[in-house]
Backbone bond lengths (Angstrom), bond angles and torsions (degrees), N, CA, C in turn:
res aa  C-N    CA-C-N  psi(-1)  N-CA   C-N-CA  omega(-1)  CA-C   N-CA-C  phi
1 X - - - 1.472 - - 1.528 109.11 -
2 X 1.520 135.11 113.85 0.791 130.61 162.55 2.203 134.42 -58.47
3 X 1.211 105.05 -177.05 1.492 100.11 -167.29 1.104 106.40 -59.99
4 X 1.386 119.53 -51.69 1.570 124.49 -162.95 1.556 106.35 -79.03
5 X 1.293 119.84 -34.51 1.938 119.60 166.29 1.637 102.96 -59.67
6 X 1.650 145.06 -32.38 0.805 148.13 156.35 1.472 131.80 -39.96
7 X 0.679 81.82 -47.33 1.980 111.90 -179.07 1.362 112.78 -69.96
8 X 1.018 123.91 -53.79 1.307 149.39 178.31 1.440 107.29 -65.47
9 X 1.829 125.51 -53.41 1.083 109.44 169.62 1.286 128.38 -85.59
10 X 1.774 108.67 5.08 1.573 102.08 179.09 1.597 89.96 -93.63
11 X 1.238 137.34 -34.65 1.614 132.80 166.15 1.544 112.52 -42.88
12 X 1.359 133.89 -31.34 1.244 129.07 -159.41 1.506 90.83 -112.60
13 X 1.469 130.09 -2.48 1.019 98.64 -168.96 1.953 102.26 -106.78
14 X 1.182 100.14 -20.38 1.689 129.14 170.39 1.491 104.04 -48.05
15 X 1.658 104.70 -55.24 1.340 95.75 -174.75 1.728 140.53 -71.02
16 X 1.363 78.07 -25.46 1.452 119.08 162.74 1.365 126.39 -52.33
17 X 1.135 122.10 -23.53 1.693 146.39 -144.39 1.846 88.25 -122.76
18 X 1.741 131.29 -56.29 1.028 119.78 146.51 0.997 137.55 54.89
19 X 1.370 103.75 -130.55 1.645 141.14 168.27 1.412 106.72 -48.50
20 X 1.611 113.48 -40.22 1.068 109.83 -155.29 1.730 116.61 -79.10
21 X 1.204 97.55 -37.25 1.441 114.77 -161.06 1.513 103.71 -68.03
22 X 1.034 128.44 -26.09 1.558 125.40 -157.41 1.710 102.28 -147.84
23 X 1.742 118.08 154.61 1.453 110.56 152.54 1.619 126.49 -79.72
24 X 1.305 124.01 146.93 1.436 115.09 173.57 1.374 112.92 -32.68
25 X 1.236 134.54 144.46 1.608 135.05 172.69 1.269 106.94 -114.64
26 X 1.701 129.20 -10.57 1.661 123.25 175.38 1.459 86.59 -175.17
27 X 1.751 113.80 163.31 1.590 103.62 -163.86 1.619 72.47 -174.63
28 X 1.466 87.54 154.78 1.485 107.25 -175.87 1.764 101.52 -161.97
29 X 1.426 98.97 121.50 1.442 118.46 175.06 1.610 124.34 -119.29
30 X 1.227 104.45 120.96 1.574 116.05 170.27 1.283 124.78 -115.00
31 X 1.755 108.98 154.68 1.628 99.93 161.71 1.812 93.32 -129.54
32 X 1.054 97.91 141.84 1.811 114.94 171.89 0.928 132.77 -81.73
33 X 1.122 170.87 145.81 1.405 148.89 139.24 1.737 106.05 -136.10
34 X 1.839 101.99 124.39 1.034 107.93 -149.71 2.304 83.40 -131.40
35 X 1.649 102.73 120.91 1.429 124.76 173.02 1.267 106.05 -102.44
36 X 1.737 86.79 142.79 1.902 87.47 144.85 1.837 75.23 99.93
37 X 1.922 88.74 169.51 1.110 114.17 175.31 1.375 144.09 88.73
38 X 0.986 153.81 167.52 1.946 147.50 179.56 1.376 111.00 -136.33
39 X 1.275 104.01 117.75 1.405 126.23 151.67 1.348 140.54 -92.53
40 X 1.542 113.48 137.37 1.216 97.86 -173.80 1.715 109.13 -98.47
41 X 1.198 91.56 143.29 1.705 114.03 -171.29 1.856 102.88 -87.70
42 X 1.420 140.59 -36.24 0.775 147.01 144.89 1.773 95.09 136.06
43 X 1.424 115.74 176.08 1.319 119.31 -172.92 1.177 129.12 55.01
44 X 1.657 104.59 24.15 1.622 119.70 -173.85 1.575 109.06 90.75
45 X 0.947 121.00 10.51 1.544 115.26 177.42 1.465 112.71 -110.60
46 X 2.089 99.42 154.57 1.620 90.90 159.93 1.079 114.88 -164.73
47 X 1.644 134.50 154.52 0.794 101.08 179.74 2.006 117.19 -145.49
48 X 1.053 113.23 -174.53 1.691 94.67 -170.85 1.512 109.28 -91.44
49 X 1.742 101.60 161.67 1.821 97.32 -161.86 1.728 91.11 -134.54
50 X 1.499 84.42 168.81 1.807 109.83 178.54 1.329 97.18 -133.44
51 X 1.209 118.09 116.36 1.573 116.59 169.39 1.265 101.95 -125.83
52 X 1.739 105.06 133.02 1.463 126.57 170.04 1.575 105.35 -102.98
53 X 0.959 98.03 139.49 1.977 106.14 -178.91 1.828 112.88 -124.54
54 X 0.912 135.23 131.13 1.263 157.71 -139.64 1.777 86.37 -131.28
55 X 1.108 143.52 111.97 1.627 127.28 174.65 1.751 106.89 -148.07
56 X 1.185 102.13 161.00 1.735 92.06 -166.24 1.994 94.29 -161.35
57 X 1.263 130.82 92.88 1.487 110.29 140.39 1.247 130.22 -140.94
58 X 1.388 113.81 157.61 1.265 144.09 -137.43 2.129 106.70 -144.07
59 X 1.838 90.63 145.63 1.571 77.23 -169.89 1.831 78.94 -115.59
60 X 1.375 108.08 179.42 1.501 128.17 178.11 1.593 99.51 -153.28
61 X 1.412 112.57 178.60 1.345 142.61 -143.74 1.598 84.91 -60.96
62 X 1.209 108.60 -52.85 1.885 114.84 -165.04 1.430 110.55 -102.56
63 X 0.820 134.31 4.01 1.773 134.58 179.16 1.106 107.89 -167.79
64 X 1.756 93.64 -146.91 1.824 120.56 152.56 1.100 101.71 -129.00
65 X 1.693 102.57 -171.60 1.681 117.73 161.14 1.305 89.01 -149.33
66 X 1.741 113.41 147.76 1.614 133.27 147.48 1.203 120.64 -106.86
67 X 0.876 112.17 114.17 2.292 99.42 141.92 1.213 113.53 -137.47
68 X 1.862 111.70 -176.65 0.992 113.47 -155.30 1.935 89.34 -143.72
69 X 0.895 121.32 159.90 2.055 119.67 136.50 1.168 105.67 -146.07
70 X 1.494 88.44 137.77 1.482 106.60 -174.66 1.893 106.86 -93.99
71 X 0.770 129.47 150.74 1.559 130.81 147.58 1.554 114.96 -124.66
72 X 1.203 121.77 135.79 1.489 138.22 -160.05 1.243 111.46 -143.77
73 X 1.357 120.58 133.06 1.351 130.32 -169.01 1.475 102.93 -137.14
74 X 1.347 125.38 134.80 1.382 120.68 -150.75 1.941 84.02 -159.02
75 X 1.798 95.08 142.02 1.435 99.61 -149.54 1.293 74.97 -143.73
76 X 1.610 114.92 121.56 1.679 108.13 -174.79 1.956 91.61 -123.89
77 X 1.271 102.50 164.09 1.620 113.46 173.21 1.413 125.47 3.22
78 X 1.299 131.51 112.24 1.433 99.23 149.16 2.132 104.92 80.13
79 X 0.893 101.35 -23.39 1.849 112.61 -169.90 1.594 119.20 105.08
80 X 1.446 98.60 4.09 1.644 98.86 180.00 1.410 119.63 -88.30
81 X 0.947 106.52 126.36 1.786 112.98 157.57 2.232 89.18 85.92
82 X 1.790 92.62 45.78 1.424 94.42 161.43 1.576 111.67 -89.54
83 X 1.877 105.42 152.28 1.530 98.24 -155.38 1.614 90.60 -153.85
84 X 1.602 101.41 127.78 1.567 97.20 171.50 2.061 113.43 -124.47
85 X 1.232 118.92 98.75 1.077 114.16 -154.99 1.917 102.59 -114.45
86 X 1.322 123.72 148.79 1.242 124.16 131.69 1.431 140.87 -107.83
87 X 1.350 116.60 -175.07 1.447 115.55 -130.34 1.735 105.40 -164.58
88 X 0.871 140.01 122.21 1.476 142.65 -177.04 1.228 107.80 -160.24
89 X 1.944 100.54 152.13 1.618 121.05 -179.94 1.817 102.77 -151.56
90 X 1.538 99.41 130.19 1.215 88.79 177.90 1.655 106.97 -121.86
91 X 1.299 147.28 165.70 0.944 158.11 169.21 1.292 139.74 -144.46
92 X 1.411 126.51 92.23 1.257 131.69 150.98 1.564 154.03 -61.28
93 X 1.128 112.08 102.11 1.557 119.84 -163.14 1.681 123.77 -90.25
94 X 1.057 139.71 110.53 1.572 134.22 -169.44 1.411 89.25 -122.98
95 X 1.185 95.26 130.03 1.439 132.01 -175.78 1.850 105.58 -76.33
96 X 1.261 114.05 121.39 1.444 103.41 -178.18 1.833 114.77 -91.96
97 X 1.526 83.59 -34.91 1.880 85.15 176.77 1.820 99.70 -62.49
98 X 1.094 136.56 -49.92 1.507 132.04 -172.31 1.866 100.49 -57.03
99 X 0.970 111.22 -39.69 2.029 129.28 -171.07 1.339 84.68 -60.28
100 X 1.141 141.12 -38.83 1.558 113.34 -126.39 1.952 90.20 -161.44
101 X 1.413 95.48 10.00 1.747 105.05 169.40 1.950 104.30 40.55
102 X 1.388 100.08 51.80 1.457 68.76 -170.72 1.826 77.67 -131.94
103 X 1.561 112.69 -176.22 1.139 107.30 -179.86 1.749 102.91 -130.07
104 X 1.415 96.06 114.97 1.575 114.46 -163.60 1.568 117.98 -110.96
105 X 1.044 113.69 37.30 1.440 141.34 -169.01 1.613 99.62 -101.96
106 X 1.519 118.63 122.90 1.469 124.95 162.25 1.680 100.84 -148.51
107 X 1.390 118.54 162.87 1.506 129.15 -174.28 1.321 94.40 42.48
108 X 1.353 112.73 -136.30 1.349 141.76 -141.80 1.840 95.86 -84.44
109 X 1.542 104.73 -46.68 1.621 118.31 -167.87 2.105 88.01 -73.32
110 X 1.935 77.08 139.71 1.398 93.93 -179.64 1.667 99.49 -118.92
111 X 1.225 137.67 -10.91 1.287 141.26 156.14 1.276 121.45 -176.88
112 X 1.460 97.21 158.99 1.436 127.34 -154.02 1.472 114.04 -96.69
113 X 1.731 117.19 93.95 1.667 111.90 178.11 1.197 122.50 -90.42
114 X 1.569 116.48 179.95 1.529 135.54 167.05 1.391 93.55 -107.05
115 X 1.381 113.97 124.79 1.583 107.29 -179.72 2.361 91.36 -112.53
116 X 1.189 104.77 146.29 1.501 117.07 175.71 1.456 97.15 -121.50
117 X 1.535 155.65 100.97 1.555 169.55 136.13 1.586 109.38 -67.80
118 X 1.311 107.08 137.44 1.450 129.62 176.61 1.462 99.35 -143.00
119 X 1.764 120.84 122.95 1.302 118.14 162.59 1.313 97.97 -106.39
120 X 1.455 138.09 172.56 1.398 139.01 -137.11 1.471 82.80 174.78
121 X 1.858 117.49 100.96 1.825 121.63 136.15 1.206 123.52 -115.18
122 X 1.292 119.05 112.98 1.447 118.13 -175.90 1.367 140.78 -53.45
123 X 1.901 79.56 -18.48 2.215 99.30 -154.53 1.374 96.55 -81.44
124 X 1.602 104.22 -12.36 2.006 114.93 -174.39 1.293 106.92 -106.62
125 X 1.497 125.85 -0.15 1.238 126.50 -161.05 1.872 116.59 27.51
126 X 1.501 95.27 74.84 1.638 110.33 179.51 1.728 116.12 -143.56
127 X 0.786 109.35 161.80 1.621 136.95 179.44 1.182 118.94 -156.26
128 X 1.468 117.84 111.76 1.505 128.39 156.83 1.769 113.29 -101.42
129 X 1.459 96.12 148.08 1.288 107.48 -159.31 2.462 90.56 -120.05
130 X 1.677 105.98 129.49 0.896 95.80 -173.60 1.356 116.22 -131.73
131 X 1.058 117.29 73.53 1.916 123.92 173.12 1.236 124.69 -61.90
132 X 0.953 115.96 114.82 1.794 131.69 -175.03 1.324 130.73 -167.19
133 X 1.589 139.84 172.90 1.535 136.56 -158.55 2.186 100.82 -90.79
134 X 0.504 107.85 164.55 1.649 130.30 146.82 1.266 132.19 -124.97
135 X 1.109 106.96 128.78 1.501 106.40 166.21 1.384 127.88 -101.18
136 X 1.186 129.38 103.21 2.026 114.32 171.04 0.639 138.43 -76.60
137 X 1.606 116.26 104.85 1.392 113.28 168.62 1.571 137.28 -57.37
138 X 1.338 102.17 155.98 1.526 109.55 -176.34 1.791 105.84 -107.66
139 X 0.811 128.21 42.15 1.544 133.55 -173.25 1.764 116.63 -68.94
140 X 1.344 135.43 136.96 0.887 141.50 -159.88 1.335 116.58 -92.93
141 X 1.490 108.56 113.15 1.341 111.90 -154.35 1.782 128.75 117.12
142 X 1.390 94.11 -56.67 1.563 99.04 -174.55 1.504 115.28 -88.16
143 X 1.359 99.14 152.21 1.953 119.88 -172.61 1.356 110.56 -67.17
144 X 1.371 110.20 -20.90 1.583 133.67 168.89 1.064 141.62 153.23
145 X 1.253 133.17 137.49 1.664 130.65 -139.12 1.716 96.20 -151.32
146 X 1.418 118.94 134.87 0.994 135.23 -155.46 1.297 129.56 -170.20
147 X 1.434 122.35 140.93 2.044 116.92 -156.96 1.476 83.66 -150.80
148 X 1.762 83.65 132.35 1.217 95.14 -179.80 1.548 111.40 -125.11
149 X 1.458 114.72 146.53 1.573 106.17 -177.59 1.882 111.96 -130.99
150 X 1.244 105.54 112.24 1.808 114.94 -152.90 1.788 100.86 -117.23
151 X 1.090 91.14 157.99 1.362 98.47 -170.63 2.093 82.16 -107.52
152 X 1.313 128.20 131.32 1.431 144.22 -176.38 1.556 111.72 -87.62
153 X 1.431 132.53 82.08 1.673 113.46 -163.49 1.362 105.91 -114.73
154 X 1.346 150.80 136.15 1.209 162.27 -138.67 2.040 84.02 -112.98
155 X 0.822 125.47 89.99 1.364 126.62 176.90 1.701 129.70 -91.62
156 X 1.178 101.94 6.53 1.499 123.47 178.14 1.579 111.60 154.41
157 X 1.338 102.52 154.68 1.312 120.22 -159.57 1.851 115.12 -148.09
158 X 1.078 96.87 163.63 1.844 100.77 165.87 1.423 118.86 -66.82
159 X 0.964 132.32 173.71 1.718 161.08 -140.35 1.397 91.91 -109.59
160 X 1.534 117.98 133.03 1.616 128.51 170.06 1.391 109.68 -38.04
161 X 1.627 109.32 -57.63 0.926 104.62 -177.79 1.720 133.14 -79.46
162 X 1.164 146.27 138.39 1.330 138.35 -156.75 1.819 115.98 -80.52
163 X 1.335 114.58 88.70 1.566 100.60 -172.00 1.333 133.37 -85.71
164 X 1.693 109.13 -1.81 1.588 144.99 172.93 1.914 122.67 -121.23
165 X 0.913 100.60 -0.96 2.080 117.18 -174.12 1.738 87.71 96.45
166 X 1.376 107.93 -115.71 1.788 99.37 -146.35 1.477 101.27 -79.99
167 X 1.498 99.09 175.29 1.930 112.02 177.12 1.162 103.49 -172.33
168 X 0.931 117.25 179.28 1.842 124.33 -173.79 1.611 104.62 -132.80
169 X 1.270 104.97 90.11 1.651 108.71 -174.64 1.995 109.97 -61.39
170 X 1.319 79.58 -44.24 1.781 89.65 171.59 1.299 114.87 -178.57
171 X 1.230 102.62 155.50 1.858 127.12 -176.52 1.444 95.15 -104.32
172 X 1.958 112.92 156.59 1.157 125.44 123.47 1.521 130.53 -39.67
173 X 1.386 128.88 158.44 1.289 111.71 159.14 1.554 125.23 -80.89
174 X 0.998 114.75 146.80 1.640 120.63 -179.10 1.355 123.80 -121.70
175 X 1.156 137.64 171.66 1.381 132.11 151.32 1.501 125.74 -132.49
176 X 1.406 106.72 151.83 1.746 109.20 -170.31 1.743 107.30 -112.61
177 X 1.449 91.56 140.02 1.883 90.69 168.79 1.372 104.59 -122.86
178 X 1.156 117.97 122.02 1.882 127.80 -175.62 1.703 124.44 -128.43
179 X 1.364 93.83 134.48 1.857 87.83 -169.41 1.245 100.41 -129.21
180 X 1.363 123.85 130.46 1.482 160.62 -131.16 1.396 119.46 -123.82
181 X 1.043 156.69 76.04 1.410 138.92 -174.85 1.274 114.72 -148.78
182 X 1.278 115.98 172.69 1.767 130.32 -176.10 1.571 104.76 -151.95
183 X 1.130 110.00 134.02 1.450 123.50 -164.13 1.458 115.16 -141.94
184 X 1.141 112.88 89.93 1.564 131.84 -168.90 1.453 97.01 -52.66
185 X 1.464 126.82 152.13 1.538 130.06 135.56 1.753 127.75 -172.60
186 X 1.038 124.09 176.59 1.459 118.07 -157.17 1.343 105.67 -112.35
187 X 1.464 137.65 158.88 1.144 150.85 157.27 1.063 97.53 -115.12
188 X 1.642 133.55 133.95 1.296 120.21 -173.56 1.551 132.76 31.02
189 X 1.440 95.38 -118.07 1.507 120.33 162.92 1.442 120.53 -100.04
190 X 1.444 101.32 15.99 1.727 90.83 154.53 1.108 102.27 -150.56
191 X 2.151 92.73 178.86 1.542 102.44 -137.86 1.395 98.69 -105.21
192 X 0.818 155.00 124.13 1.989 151.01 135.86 1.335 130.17 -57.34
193 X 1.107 142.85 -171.08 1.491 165.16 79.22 1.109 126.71 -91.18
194 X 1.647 114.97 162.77 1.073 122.40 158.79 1.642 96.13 -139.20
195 X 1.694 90.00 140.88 1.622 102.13 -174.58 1.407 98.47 -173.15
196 X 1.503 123.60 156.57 1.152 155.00 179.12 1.522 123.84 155.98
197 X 1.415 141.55 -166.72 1.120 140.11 175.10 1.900 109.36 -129.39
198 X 1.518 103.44 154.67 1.430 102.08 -167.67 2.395 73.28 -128.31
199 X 1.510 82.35 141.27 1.643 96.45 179.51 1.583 132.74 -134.95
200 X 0.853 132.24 127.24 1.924 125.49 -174.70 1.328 96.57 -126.87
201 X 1.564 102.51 122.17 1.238 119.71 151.47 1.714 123.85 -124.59
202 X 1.538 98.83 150.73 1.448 91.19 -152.62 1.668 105.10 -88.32
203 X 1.545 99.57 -174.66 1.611 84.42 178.03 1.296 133.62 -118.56
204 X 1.484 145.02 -164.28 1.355 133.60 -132.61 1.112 116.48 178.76
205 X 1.449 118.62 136.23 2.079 95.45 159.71 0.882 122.09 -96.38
206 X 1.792 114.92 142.12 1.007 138.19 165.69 1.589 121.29 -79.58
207 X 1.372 113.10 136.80 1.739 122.95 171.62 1.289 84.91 -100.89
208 X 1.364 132.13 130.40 1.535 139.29 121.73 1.809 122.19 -95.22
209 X 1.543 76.74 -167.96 1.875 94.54 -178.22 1.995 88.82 -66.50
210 X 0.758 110.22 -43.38 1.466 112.81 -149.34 1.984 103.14 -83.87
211 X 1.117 102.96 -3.84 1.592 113.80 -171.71 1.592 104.77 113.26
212 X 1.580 105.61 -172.94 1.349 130.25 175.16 1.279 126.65 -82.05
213 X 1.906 121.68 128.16 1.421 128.86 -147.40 1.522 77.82 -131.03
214 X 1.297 129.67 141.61 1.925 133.93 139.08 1.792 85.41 -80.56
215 X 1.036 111.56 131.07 1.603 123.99 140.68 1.032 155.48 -122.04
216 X 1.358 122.65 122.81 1.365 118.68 -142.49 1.607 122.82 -87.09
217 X 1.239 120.54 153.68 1.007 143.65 -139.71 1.875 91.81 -76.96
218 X 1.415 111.11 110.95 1.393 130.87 168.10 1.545 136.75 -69.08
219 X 1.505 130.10 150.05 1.212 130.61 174.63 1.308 103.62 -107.94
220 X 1.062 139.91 134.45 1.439 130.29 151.74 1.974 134.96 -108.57
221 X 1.214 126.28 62.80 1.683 106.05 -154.74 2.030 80.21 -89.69
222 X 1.726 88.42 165.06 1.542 124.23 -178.54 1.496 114.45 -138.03
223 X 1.061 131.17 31.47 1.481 112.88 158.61 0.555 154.78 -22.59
224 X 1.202 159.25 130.98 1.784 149.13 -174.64 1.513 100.37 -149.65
225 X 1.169 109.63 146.66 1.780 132.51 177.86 1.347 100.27 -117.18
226 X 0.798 133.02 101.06 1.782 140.53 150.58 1.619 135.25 -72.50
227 X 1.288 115.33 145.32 1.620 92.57 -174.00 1.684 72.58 -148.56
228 X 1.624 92.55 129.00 1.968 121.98 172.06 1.808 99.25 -68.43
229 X 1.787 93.36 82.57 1.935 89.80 168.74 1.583 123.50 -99.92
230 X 1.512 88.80 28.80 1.526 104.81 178.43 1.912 103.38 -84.10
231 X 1.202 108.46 -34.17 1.728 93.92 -165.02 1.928 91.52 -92.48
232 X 1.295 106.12 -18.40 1.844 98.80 165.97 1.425 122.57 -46.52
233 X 1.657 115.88 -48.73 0.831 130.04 157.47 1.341 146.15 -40.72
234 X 1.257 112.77 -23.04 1.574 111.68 -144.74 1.464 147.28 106.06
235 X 1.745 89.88 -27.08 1.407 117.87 -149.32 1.668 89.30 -103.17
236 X 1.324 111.10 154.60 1.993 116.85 161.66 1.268 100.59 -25.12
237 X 1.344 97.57 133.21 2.080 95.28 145.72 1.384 104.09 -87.57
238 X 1.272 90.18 166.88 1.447 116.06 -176.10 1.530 119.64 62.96
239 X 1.125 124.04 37.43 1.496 142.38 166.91 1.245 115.62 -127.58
240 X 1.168 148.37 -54.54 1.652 151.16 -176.76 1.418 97.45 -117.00
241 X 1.730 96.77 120.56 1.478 116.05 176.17 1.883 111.40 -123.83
242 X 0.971 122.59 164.08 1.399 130.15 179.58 1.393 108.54 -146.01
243 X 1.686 116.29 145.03 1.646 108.04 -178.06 1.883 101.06 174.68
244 X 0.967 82.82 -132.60 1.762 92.40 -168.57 1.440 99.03 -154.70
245 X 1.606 124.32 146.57 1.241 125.00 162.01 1.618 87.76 -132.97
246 X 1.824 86.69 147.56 1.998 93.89 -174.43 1.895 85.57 -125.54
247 X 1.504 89.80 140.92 1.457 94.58 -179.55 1.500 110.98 -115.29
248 X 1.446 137.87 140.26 1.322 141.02 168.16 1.448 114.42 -114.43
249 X 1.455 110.78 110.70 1.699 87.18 170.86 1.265 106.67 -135.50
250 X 1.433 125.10 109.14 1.377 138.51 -170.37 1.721 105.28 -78.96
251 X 1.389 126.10 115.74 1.022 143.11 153.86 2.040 93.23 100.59
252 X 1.079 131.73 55.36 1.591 129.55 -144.85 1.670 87.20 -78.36
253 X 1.602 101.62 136.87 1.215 112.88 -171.44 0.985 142.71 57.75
254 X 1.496 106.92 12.70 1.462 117.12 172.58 1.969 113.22 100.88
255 X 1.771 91.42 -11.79 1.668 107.37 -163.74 1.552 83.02 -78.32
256 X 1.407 131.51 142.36 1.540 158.48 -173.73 1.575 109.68 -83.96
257 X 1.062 139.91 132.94 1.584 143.10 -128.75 1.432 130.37 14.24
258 X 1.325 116.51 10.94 1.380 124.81 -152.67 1.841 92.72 -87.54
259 X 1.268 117.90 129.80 1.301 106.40 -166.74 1.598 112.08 -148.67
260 X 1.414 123.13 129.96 1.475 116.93 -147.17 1.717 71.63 -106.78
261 X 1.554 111.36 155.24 1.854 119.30 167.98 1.141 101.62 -173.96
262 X 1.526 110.71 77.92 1.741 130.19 -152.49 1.339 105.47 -125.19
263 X 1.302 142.93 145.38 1.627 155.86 155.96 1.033 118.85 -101.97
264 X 1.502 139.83 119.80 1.487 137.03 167.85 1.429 107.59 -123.86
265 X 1.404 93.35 142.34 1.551 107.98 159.49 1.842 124.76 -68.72
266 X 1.421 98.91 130.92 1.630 105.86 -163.58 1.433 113.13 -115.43
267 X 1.160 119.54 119.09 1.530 106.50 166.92 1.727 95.07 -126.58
268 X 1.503 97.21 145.81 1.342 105.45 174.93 1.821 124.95 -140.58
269 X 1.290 116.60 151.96 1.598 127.92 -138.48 1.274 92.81 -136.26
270 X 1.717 115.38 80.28 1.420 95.34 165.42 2.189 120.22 -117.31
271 X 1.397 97.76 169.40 1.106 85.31 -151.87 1.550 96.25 -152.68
């Protein structure tokens, strides 16, 4: 078994281990829905999107876990280059100071994880598998703040031949560094956040249906500003939120000037 078949099954097998080992101890569920805005489609194109988000995390005895699925609907010019895709990431975190009873906290970092990541696109028929550390921060102020450092592995792919137009037969290996946080605060008498993650992954060649791409090494940040318009209402706080998420993605997909610098309207439903 080589490194990267290794990797992959000690990532799949971590995550796996999970669910299993422990009951949820706190859990938090959302759905998103994010309007508005322009994307670029690449080759000079773009077009506007609706993204619904499916999101769920939860901590247990030894960590957490996240994921998310996205579904995105993207409506370009005229009717061209209409696109309905999904999209998923899952992540498992084991806590090493809880593993190993010890207390592994220095500066800012308050403990030291095993992170297990799976991204999942169907429309490419791909899966990358992403094993790497976390660190948690202890930052003043925020609900939680966190850097993660992953090794990026292309772990299966589509068929040489093309049986849908594009696919990703296979990647180089890569790695991603991503920082995570949510940061409560007040305007007066009402409540906000700000939270999302900003991400770099480096770049690689790609084999597709279509031939061989080098792609270059990406930025990704996601922000979002939220404001709790559930207790405006009447309604719970901290269940119905409204806001904006602004997206940047320098070099998107690895494609070379291709550059997302988009605003959507956000309302969010958690529960």
């Amino acid at each position: 078994m080589n490194i990267k078949a290794s990797l992959t099954a000690l990532a799949l097998t971590a995550a796996l281990s999970a669910p299993m080992a422990s009951a949820e101890i706190w859990g938090n569920t959302e759905v998103q829905l994010q309007a508005g805005g322009e994307f670029e489609q690449g080759f000079g194109n773009t077009a506007t999107g609706t993204i619904t988000t499916f999101q769920h995390a939860g901590g247990w005895e030894y960590g957490d876990n996240f994921f998310f699925i996205d579904h995105s609907q993207y409506s370009g010019k005229n009717g061209n280059l209409d696109s309905a895709e999904f999209y998923g990431e899952w992540y498992s975190n084991f806590s090493l100071g809880v593993l190993t009873g010890s207390d592994l906290s220095f500066g800012p970092v308050k403990d030291i994880g095993l992170v297990a990541g799976f991204n999942y696109a169907p429309e490419v028929d791909s899966t990358w598998v992403l094993p790497g550390v976390r660190l948690a921060l202890d930052l003043p102020g925020f609900a939680f703040a966190q850097f993660d450092i992953t090794a990026f592995i292309h772990a299966n792919g589509a068929a040489d031949t093309p049986a849908n137009g594009f696919g990703i037969v296979d990647e180089d290996t890569s790695f991603m560094v991503d920082f995570s946080w949510a940061l409560p605060f007040k305007l007066g008498s009402t409540n906000w956040s700000f939270e999302g993650h900003a991400e770099y992954i480096d770049g690689r060649t790609q084999r597709n249906t279509f031939g061989t791409d080098e792609l270059e090494s990406w930025i990704l940040l996601q922000p979002q500003i939220r404001l709790d318009v559930g207790e405006l209402i009447g309604t719970p706080s901290n269940r119905l939120f409204a806001g904006i998420e602004y997206q940047y993605w320098k070099n998107k997909l690895g494609m070379k000037g291709v550059d997302d610098n988009t605003v959507q309207f956000l309302a969010v439903w958690r529960f």
